[in-house]
N, CA, C and O of each residue as an XYZ file, in Angstrom:
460
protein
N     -36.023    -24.665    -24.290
C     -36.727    -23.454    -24.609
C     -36.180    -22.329    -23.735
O     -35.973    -22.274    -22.522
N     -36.034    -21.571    -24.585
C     -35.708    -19.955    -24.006
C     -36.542    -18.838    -23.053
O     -37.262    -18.050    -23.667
N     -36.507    -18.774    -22.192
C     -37.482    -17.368    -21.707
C     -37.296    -16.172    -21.668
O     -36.889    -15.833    -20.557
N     -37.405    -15.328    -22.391
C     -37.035    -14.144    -21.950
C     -37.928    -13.218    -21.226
O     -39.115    -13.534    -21.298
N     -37.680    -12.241    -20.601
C     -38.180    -11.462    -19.998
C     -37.976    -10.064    -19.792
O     -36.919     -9.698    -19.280
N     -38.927     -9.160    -20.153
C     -38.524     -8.046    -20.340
C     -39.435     -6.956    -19.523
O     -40.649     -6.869    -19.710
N     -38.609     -6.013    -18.460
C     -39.002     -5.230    -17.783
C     -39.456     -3.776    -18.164
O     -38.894     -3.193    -19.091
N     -40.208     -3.342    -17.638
C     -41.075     -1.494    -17.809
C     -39.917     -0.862    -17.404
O     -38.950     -1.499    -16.985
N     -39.940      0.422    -17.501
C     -39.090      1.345    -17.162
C     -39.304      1.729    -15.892
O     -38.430      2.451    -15.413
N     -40.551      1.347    -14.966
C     -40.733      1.415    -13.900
C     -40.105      0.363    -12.801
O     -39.785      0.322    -11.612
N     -40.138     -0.426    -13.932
C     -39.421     -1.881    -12.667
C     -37.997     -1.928    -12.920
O     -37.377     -2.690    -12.179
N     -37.382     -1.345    -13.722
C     -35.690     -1.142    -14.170
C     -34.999     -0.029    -13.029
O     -35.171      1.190    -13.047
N     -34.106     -0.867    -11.961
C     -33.282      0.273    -11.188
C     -32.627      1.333    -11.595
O     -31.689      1.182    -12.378
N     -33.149      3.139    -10.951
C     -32.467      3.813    -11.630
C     -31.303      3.975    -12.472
O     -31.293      4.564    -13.553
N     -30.120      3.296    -11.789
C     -28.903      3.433    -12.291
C     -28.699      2.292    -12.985
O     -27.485      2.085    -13.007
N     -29.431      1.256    -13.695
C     -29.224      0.805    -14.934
C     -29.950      1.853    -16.250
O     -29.370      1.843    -17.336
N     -31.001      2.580    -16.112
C     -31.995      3.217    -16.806
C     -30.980      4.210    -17.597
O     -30.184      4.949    -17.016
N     -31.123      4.118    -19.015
C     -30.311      5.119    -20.001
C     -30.110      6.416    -19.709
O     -31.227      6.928    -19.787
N     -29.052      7.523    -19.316
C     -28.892      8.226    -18.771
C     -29.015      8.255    -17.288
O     -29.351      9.218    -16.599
N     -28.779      7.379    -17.005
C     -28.732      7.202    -15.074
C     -27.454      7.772    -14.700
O     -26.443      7.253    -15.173
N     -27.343      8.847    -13.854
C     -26.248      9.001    -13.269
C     -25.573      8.511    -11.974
O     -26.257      8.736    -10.975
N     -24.328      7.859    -11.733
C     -24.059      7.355    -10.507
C     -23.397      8.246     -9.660
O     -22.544      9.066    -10.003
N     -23.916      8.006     -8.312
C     -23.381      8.850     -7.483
C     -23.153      8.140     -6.001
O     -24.015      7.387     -5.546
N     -22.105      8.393     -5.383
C     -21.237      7.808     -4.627
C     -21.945      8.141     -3.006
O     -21.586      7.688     -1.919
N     -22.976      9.021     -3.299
C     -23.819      9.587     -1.924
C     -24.603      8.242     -1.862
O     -24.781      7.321     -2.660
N     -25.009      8.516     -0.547
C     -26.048      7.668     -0.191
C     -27.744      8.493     -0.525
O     -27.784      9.667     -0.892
N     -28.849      7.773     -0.352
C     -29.886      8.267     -0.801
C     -30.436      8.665      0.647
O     -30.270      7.930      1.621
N     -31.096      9.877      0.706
C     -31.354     10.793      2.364
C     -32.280      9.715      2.624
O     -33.155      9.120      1.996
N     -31.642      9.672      4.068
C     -32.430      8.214      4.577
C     -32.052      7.435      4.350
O     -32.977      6.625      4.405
N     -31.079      6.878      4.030
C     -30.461      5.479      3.679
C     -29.601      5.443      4.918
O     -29.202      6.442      5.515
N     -29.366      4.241      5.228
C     -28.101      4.237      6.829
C     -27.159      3.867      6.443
O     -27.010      3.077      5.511
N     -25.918      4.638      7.432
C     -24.514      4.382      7.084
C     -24.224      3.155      7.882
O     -24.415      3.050      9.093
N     -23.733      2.211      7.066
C     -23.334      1.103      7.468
C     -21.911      0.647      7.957
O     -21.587     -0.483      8.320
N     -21.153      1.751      7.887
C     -19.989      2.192      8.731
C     -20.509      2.630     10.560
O     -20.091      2.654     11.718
N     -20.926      2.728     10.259
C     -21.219      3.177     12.129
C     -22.462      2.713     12.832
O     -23.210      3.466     13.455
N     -22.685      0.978     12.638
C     -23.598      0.002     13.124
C     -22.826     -0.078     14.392
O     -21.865      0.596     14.763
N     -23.347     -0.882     14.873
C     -22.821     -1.574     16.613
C     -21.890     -2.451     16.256
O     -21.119     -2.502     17.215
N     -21.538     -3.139     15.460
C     -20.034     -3.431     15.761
C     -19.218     -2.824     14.813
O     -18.640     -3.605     14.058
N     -19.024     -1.662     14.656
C     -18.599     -0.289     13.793
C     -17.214     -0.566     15.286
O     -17.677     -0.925     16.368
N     -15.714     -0.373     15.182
C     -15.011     -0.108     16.692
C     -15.337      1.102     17.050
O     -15.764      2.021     16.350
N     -15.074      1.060     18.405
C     -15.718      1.807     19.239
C     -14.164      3.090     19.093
O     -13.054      2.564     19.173
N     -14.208      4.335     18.932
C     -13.302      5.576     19.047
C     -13.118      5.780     20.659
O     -13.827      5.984     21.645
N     -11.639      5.589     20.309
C     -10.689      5.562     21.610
C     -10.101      7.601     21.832
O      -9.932      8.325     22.814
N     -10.019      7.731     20.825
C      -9.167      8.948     21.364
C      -8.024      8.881     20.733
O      -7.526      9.968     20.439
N      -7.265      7.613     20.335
C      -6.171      7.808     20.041
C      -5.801      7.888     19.122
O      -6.646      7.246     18.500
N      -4.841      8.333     18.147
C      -4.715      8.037     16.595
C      -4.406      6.862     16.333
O      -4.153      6.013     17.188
N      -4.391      6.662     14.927
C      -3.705      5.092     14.680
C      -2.374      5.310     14.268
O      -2.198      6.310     13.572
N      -1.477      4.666     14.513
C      -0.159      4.564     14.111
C      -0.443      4.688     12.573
O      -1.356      4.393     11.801
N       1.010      5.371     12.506
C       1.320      5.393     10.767
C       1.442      4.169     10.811
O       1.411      3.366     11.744
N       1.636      4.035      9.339
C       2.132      2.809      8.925
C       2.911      2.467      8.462
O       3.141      3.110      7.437
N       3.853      1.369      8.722
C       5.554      1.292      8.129
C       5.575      0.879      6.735
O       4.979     -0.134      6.370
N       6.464      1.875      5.668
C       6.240      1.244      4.830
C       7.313      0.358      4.173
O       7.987     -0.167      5.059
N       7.621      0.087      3.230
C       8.308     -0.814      2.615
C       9.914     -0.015      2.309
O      10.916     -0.687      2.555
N      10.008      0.771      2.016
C      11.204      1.801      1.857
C      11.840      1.675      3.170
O      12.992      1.279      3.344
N      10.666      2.189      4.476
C      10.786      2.439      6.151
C      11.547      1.319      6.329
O      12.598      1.511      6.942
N      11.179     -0.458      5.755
C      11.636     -1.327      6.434
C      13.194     -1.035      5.894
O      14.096     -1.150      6.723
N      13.480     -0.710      4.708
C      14.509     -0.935      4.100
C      15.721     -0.205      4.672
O      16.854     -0.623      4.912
N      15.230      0.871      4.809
C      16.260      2.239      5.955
C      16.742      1.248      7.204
O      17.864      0.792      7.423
N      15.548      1.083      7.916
C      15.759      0.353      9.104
C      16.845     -1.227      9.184
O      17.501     -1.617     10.149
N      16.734     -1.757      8.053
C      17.722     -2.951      7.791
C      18.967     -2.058      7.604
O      19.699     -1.670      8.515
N      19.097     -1.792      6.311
C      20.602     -0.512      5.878
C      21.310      0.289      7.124
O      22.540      0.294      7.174
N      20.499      1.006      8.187
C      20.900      1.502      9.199
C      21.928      0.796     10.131
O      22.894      1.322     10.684
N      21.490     -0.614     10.199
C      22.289     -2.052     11.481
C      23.464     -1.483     11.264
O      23.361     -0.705     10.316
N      24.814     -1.518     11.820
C      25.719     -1.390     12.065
C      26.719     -2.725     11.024
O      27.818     -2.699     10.470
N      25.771     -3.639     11.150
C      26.237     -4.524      9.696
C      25.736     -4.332      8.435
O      26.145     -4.828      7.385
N      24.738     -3.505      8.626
C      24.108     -3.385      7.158
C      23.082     -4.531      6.920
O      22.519     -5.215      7.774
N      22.954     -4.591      5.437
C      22.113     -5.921      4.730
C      22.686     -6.143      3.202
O      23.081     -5.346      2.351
N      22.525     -7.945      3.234
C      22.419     -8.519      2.090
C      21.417     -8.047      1.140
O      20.489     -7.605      1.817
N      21.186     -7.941      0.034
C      20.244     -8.232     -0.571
C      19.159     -9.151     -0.396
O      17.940     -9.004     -0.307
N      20.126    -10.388     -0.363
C      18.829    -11.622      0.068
C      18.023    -11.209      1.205
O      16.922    -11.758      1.258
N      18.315    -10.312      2.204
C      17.631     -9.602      3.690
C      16.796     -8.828      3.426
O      15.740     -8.742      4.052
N      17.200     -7.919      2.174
C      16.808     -6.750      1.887
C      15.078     -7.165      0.797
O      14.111     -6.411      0.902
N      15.042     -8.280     -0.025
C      14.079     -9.136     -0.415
C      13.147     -9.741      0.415
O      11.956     -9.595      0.142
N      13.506    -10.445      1.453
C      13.011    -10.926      2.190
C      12.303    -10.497      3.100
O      11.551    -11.337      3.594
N      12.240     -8.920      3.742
C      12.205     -8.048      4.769
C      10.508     -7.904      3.953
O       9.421     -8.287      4.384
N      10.848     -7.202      2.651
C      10.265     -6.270      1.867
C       8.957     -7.515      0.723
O       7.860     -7.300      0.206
N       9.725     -8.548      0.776
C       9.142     -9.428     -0.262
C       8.780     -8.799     -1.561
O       7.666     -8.904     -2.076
N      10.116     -7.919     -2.229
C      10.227     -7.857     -3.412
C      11.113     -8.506     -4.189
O      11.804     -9.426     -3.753
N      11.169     -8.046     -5.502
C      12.411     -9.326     -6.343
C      13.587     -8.324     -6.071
O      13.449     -7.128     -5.812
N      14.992     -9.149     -6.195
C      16.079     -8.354     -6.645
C      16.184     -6.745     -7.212
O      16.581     -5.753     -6.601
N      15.798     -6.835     -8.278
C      15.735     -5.900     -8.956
C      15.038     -4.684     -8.311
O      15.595     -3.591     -8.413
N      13.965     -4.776     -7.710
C      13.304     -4.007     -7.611
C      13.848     -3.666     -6.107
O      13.192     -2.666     -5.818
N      14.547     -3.909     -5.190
C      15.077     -3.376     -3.822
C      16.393     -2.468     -4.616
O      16.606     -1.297     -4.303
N      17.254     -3.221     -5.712
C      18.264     -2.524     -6.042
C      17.519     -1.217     -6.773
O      18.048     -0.107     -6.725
N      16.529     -1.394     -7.301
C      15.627      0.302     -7.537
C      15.575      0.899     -6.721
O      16.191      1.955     -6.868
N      15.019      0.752     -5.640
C      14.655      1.660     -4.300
C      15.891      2.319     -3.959
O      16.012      3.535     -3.807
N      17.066      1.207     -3.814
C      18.153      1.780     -3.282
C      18.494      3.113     -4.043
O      18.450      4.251     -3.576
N      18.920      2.644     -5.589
C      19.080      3.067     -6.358
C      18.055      4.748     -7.041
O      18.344      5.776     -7.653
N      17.046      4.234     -6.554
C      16.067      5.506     -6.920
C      15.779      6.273     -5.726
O      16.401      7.229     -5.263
N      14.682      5.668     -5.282
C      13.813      6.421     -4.026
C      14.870      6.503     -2.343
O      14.634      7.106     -1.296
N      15.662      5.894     -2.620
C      16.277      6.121     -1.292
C      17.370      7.102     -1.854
O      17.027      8.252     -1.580
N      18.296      7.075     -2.388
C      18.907      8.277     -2.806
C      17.851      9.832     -3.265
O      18.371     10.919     -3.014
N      17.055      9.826     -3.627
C      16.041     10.922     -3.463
C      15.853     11.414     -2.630
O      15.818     12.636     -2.776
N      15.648     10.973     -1.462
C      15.104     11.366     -0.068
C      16.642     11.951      0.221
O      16.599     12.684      1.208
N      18.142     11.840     -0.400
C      18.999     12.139      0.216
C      19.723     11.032      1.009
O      20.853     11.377      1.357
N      19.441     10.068      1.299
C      20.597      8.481      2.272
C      21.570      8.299      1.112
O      21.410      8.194     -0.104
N      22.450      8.298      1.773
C      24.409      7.990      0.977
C      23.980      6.270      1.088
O      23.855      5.608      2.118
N      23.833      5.885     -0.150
C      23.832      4.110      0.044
C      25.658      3.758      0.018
O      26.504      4.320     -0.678
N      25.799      2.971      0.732
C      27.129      2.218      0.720
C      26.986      0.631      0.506
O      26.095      0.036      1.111
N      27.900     -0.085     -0.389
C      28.027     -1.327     -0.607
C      29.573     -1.423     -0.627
O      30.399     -0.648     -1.108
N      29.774     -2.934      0.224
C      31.029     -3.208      0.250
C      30.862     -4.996      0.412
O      30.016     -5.569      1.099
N      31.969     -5.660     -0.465
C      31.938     -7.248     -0.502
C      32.939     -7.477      0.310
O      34.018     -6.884      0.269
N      32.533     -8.617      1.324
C      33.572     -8.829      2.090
C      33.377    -10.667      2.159
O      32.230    -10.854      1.752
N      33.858    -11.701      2.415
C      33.761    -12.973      2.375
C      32.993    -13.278      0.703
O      32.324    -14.311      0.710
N      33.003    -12.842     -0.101
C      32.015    -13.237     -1.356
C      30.545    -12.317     -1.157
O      29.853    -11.979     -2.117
N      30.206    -11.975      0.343
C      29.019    -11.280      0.057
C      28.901     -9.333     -0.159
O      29.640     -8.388      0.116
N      27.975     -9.447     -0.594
C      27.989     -7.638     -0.966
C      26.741     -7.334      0.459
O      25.660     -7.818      0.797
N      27.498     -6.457      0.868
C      26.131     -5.735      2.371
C      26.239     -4.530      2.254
O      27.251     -3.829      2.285
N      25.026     -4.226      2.096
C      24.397     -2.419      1.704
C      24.098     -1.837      3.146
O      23.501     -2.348      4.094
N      24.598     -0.823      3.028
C      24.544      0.395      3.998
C      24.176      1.235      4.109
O      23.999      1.586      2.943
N      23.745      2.247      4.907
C      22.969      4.017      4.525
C      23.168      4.661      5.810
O      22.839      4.313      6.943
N      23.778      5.675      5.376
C      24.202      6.816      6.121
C      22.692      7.995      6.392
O      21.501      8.134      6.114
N      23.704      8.547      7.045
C      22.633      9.956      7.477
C      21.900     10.514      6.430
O      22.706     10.775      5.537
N      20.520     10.894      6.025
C      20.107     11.803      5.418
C      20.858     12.982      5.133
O      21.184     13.637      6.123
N      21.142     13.324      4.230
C      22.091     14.388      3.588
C      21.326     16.154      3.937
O      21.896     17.165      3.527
């Protein structure tokens, strides 16, 4: 057997109620639960940027040996394809001269000065 149950419009939470609007405020008087006691405590200092995935890629390309691809995947934990994009797209954008040269069977990518 089935039960159903069906609520008043008084016992239905505003924001299910037909025409309820949602809003991302808190209700006056409600507590921010961002800044309890174990909220971290503000040092003063900023937080470091953050390195991103391109950043690591410059920083490999820069070495004086350069990078494999397989390095350049691995660093970044993207596929093939998608590091030879970056190279190919977003790092030439910013202006870096990419260089590739095969030497023993392997190909090692390079990047020069910002243009």
């Amino acid at each position: 057997m089935t039960r159903t149950t069906t609520l008043s419009s008084d016992q239905v939470p505003a924001a299910t109620q037909p025409g309820a609007q949602h809003s991302d405020k808190a209700a006056p008087g409600a507590q921010d639960t961002h800044t309890g006691a174990d909220a971290p405590a503000r040092t003063g200092q900023e937080t470091p940027l953050r390195v991103t995935r391109l950043d690591q890629l410059v920083t490999l390309l820069r070495r004086p040996q350069g990078a494999t691809l397989a390095e350049l995947c691995e660093a970044t934990r993207w596929q093939a394809h998608s590091v030879r994009g970056a190279l190919a797209g977003a790092l030439k954008r910013k202006g870096h001269a990419i260089a590739a040269a095969t030497a023993d069977g392997t190909r090692r990518y390079r990047i020069g000065d910002p243009a």
